[in-house]
Backbone bond lengths (Angstrom), bond angles and torsions (degrees), N, CA, C in turn:
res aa  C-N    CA-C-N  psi(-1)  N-CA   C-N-CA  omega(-1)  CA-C   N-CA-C  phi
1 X - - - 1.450 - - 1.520 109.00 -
2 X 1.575 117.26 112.88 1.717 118.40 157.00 1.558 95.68 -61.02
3 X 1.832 93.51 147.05 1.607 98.65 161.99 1.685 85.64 -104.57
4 X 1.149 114.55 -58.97 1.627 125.77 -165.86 1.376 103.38 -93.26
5 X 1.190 130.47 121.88 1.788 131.37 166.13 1.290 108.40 -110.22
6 X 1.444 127.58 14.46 1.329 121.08 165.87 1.704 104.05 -117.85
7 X 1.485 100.66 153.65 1.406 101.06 178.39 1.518 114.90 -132.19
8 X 1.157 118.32 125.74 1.433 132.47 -159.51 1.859 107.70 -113.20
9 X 1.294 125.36 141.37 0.973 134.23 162.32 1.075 108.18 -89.93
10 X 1.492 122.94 147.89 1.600 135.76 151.66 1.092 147.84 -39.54
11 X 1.060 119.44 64.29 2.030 124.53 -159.37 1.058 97.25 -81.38
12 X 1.445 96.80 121.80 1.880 118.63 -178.38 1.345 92.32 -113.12
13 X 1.278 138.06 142.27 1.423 143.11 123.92 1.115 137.35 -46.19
14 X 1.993 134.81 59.74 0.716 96.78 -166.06 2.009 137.34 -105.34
15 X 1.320 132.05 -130.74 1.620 116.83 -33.53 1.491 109.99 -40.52
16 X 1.395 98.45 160.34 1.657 113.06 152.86 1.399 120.36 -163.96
17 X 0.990 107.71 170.64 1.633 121.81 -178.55 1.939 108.11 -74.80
18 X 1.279 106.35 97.73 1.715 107.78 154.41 0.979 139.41 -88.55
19 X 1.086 144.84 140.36 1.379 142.52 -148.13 1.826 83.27 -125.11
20 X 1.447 116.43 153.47 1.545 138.41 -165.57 1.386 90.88 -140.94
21 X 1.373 118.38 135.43 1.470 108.60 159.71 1.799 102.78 -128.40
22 X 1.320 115.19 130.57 1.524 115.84 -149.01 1.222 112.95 -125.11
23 X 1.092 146.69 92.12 1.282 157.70 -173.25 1.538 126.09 -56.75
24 X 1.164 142.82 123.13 1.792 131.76 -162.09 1.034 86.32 -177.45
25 X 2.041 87.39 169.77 1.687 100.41 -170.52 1.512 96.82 -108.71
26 X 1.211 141.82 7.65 1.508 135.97 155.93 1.392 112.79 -135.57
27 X 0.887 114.42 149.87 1.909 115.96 174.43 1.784 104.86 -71.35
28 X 1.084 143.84 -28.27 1.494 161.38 172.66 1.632 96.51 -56.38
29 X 1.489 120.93 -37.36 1.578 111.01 -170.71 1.734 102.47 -102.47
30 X 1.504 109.71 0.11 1.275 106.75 -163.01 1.857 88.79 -100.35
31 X 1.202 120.39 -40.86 1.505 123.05 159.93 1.812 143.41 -47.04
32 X 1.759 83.90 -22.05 1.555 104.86 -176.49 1.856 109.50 -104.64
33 X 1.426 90.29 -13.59 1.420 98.23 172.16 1.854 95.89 -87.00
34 X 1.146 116.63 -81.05 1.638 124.05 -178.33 1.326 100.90 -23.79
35 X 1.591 122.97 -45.69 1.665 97.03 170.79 1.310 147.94 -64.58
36 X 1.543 93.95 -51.28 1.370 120.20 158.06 1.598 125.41 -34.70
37 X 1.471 104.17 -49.01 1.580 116.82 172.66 1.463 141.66 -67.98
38 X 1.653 96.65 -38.61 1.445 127.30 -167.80 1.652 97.47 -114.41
39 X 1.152 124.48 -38.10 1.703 117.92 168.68 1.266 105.65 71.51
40 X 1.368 127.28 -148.86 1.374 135.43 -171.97 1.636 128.06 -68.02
41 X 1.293 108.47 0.06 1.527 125.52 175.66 1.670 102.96 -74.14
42 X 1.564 107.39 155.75 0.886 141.74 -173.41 1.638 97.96 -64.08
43 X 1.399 147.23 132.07 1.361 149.69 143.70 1.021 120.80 -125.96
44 X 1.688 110.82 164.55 1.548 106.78 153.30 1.618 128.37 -126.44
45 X 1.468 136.13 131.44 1.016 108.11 -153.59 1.229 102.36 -116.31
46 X 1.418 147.69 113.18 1.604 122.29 174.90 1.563 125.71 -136.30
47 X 1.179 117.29 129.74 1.468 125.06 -173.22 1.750 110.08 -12.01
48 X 1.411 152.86 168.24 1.373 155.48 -162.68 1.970 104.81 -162.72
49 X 1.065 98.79 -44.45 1.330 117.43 -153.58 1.182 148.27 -169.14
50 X 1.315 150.52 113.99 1.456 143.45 -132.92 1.993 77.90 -147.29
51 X 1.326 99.05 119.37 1.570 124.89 155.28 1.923 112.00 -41.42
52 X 0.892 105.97 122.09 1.850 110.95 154.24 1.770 118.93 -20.75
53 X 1.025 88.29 -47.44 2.028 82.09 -172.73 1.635 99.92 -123.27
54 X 1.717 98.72 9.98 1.919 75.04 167.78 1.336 101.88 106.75
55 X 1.004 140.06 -46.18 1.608 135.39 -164.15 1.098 125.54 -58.45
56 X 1.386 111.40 -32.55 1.863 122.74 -167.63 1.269 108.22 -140.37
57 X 1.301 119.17 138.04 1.472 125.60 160.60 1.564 117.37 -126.39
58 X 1.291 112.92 175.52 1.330 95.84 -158.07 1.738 79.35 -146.25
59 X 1.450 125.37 124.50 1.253 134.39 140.09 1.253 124.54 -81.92
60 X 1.693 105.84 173.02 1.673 113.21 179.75 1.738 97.18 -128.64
61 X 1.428 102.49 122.00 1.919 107.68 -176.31 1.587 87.44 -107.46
62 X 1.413 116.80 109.88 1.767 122.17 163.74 1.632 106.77 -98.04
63 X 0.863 100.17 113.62 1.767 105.88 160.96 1.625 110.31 -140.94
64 X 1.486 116.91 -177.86 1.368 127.90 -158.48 1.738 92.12 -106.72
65 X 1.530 111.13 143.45 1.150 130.78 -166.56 1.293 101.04 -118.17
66 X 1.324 141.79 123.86 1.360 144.13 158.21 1.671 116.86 -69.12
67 X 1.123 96.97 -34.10 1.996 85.69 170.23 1.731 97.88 170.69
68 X 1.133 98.88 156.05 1.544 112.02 -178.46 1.391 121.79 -13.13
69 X 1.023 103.09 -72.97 1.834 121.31 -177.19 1.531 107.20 -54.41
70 X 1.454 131.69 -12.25 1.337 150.68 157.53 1.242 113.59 -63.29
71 X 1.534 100.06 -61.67 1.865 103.99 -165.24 1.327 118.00 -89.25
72 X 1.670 120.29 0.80 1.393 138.91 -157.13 1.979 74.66 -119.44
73 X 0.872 140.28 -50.77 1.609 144.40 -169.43 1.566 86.65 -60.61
74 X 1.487 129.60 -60.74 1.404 118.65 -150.64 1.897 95.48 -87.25
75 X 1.242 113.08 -32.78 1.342 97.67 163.66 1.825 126.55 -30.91
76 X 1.464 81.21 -82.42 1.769 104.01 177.46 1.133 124.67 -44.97
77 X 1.695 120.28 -32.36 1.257 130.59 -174.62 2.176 116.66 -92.01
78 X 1.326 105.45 -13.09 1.236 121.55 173.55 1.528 100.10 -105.37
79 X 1.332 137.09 -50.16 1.593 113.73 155.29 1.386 112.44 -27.45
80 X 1.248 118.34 -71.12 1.520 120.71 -145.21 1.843 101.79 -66.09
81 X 1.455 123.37 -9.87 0.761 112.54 -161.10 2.127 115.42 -83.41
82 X 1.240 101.03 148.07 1.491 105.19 -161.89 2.032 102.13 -69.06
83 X 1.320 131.56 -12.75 1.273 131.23 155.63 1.562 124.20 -52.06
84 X 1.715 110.75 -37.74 1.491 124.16 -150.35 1.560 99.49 -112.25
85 X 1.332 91.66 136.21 1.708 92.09 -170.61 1.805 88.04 -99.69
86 X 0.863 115.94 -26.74 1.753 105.05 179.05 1.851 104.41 176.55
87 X 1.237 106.61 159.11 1.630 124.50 -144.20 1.719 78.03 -147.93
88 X 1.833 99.24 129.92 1.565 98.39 165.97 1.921 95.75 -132.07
């Protein structure tokens, strides 16, 4: 069963403000990544979530996106990073 048979892309206006929500096993590797990645730009970084037994927490990094190929770059490039266990 289709529910949806049409498929739509995401039309953002931008700039704008994206919100990242970033998954890691210390807040210290989730900060050293956001620097490393995002550099001298303006962010914000703030705690989201602390796991059941402790293992994972999950922040939210909002900053302003100039256009796709920007916010799809800081996606991919904060995944890949060896601090971040996963970025949604």
């Amino acid at each position: 069963m289709i529910i949806n048979e049409t498929t739509q892309k995401l039309e953002l206006e931008y700039p704008c403000n994206w919100l990242y929500k970033i998954v890691a096993y210390e807040r210290a590797g989730v900060e050293i990544a956001a620097m490393e990645v995002i550099g001298e730009r303006s962010y914000s970084l703030t705690l989201s979530n602390k796991s059941s037994g402790g293992k994972y927490i999950s922040m939210n990094l909002e900053l302003l996106v100039h256009n796709e190929d920007e916010r799809t770059y800081f996606y991919e490039t904060l995944k890949a990073h060896p601090h971040i266990k996963m970025v949604l």
